[in-house]
C-alpha positions as CSV (number, residue, x, y, z in Angstrom):
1,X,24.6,51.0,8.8
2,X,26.2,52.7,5.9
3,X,29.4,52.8,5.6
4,X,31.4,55.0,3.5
5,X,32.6,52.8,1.0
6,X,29.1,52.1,0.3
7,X,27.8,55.6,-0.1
8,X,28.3,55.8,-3.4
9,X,25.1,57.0,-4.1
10,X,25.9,60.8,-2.1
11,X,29.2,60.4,-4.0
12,X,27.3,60.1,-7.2
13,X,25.3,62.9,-6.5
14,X,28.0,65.2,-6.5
15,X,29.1,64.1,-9.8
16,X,28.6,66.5,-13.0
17,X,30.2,64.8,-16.1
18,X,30.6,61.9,-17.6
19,X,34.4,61.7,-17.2
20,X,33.4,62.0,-13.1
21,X,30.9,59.6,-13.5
22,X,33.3,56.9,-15.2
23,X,36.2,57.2,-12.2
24,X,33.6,56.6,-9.6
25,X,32.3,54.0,-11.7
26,X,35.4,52.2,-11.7
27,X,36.0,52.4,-7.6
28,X,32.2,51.6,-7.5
29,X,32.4,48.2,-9.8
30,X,35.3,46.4,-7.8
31,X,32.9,46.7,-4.5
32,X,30.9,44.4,-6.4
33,X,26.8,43.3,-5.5
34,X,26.3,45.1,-2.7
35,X,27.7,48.1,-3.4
36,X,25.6,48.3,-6.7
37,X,22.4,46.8,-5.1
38,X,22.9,49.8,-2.2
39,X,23.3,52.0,-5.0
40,X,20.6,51.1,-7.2
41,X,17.9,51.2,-4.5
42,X,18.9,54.8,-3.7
43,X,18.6,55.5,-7.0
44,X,15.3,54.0,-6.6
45,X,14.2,55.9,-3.8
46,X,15.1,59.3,-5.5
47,X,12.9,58.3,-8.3
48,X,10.3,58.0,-5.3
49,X,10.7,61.4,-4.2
50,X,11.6,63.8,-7.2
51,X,9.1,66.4,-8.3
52,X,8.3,69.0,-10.7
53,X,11.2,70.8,-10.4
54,X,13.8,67.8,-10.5
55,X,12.9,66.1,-14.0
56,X,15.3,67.6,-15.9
57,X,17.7,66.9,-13.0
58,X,16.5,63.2,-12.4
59,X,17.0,62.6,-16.4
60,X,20.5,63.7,-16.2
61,X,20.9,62.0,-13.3
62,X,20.3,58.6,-15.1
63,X,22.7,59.0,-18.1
64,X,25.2,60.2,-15.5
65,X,24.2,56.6,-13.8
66,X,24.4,54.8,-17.0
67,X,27.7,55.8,-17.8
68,X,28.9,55.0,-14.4
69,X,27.6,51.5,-14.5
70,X,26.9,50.9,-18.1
71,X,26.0,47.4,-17.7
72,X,25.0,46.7,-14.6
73,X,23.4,43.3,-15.8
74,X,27.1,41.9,-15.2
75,X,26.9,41.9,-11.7
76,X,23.1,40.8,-11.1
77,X,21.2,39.8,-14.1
78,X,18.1,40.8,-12.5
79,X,19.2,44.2,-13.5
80,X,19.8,44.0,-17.1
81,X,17.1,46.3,-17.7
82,X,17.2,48.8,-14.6
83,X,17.8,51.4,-17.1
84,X,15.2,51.2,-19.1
85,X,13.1,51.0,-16.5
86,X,14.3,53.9,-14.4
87,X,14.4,55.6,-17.7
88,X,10.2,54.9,-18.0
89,X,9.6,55.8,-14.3
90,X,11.1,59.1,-15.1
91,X,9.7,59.7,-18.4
92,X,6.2,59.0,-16.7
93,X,6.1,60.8,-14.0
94,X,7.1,64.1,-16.0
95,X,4.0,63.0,-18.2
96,X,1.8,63.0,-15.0
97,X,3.5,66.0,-13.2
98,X,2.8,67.6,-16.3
99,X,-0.7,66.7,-16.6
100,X,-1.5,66.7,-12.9
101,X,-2.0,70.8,-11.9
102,X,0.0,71.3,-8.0
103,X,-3.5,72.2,-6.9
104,X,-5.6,69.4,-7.9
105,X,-2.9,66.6,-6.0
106,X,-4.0,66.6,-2.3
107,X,-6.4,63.7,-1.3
108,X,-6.4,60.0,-1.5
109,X,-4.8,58.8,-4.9
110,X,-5.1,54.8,-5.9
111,X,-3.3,52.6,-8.7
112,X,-5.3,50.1,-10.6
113,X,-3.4,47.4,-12.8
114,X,-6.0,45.1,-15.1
115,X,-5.9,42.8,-17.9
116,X,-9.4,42.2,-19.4
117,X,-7.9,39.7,-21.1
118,X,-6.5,37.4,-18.3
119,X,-8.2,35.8,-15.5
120,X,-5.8,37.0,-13.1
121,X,-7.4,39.7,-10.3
122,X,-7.1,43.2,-10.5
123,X,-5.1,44.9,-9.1
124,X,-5.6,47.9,-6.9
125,X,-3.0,50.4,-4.7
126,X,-5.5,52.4,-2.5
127,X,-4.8,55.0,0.0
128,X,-2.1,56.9,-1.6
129,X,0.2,60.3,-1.3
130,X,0.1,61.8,-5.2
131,X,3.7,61.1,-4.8
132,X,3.4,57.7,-3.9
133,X,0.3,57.1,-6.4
134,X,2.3,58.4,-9.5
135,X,5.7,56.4,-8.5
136,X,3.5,53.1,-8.0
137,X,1.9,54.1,-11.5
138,X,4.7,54.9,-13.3
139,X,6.9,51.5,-12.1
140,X,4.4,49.1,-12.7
141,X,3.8,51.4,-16.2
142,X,7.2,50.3,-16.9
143,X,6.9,46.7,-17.7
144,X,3.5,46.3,-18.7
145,X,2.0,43.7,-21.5
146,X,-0.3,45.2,-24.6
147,X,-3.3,44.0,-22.9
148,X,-2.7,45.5,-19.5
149,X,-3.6,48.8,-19.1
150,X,-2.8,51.0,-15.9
151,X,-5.2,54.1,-14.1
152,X,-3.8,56.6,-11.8
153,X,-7.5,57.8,-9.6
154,X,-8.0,60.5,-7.1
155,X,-10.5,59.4,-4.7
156,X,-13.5,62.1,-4.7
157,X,-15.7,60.5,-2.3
158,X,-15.1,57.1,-0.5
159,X,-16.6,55.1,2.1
160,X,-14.8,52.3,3.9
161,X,-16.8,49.5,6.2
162,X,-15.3,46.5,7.9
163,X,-16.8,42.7,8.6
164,X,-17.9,44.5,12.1
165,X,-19.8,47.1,10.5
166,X,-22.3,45.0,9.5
167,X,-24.8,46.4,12.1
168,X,-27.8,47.9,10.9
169,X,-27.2,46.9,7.1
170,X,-28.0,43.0,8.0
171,X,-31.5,43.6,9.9
């Protein structure tokens, strides 16, 4: 349960300048890990859900974030680089949105992560919501090496059997 010491994330959303963002910031810090860690997976989850509309928004959202917690690698290092990497999930999916026309999102989406250059399996995120296909695609976008390369697919026509459908194929 969330308490309200920990909702800093609804607090932040109320927040419109810098100056606000820096005095939450400072009540935010002193509650330490799990305040930020609550935080930053809220954060998280808006990246999730934002659409067309809220790019602008979300982008502001994060500079408004950054300067709240400008180094937020002080209290885990395992986030050193949360901002550049929120910073890339937002950048790509207002590349996709913007690519992507509103009528052409319904339907199965999947994410496919390869390196043809590894030995390592590929990858593959089937049986996605557009929303959830271009969030997947734009977080594992985020950190990827020069060889890897990424593809966001709408499935057009798909068939799915199971080790007990094998009747009538095996005779």
């Amino acid at each position: 349960m969330k308490t309200a010491q920990y909702d800093y994330f609804h607090q932040f959303c109320e927040v419109r300048d810098e100056t606000s963002a820096l005095s939450l910031g400072s009540k935010f810090r002193a509650d330490g890990f799990t305040a930020v860690r609550r935080f930053l997976d809220e954060f998280r989850d808006y990246l999730r859900q934002f659409g067309d509309a809220e790019c602008q928004q979300a982008s502001e959202r994060l500079q408004l974030a950054r300067a709240m917690l400008p180094n937020p690698g002080e209290v885990s290092p395992s986030w050193v680089n949360i901002w550049k990497e929120y910073d890339s999930i937002i950048r790509t999916k207002r590349v996709v949105l913007g690519s992507i026309p509103v009528t052409a999102r319904e339907g199965e989406w999947q994410v496919l992560l390869d390196n043809p250059h590894s030995n390592q399996n590929i990858a593959v995120y089937p049986g996605l919501t557009f929303m959830e296909a271009i969030y997947m695609f734009a977080y594992f976008r985020s950190d990827m090496m020069p060889s890897e390369y990424i593809r966001l697919q709408k499935i057009d026509t798909l068939l799915t059997f199971t080790g007990v459908d094998r009747k009538g194929f095996d005779e």
